[in-house]
Structure formats: structure tokens, C-alpha cells
C-alpha positions, 0 to 999 in steps of 0.5 A, a space after each residue: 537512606 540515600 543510597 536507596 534514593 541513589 538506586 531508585 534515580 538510577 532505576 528510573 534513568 534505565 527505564 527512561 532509555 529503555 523506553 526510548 530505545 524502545 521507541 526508536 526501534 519500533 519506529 524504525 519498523 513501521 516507515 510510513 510508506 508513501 501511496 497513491 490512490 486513484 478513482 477510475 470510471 469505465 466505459 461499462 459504468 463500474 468503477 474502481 479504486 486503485 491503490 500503489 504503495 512504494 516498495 508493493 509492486 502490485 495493485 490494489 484495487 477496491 472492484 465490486 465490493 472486494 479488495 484485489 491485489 493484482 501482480 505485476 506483469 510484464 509488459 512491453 509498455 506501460 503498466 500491466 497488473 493480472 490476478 486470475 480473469 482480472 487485468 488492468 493496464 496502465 499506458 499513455 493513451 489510457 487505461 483498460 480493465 479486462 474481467 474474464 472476456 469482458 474489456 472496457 476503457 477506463 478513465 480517472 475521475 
């Protein structure tokens, strides 16, 4: 009799680490990432929202209704993030938005 309750403690002590290494490891996998959201106002009277999430490159914004994840590009200042007809630059003096031949200034809220 005692060895059984010696097997049932000993089985109850693996699944205890089991759980807890378990845990580590899927913690482990999901780091809370930091970001940074933004409301921009144009010129044009639309309004986005844009999104920057550490070790995400790209942009995301919330435009029209529709979630868009413009690339990074290069740029010889500041920022500058393109998708198809879409392009969105970040620089000291200000930020612009350009959809197809369309470009308008766009400004935090």
C-alpha cells in the first residue's frame, strides 16, 4: 500500500514539472512585443491609424475600413513605407500619405 501512494506522489511531482516547464517554454514564445499606435488627420479630412510593433518593419495602418501593411523602403530621410499605390512618409517636418496621385499632409491627432 505504501509503495502505491510512494508511485502516486512521484507521478503527481512529474506532471507538477511537466506543467511548469511547459509553461516556461510557451512563455518563452510569445514575448510581449512593444508598439506603438498613432492617429494621423490629413489635410483631405481622412484619417488613419498607424501602428509600429518592434522587430515589424513595416506599417500598419487601419485606412478606410481595411488594415494595410506598408513595406519599408528606403529613403534618404526619415521614414518611407510603400504597398502598391499606397506611401506613407515619416520626416521631421511632417508626414504625408500618397494613394494613386493623390498626396496630402497628414498630421497627429
Amino acid at each position: 500500500m505504501a509503495e502505491k501512494s510512494v508511485r502516486v506522489d512521484q507521478m503527481r511531482r512529474h506532471m507538477v514539472i511537466t506543467f511548469f516547464a511547459a509553461t516556461g517554454i510557451l512563455a518563452g514564445q510569445f514575448p510581449a512585443d512593444a508598439q506603438t499606435f498613432f492617429t494621423y488627420r490629413c489635410r483631405d479630412g481622412s484619417e488613419f491609424i498607424a501602428a509600429f510593433y518592434e522587430g515589424d518593419s513595416r506599417a500598419h495602418l487601419q485606412l478606410d475600413g481595411k488594415a494595410v501593411a506598408l513595406s519599408k523602403r528606403m529613403s534618404v530621410s526619415g521614414s518611407r513605407y510603400a504597398k502598391g499605390d499606397t506611401t506613407l512618409r515619416i520626416t521631421k517636418t511632417g508626414t504625408t500619405l500618397k494613394r494613386g496621385k493623390r498626396l496630402t499632409e497628414c498630421s497627429v491627432r
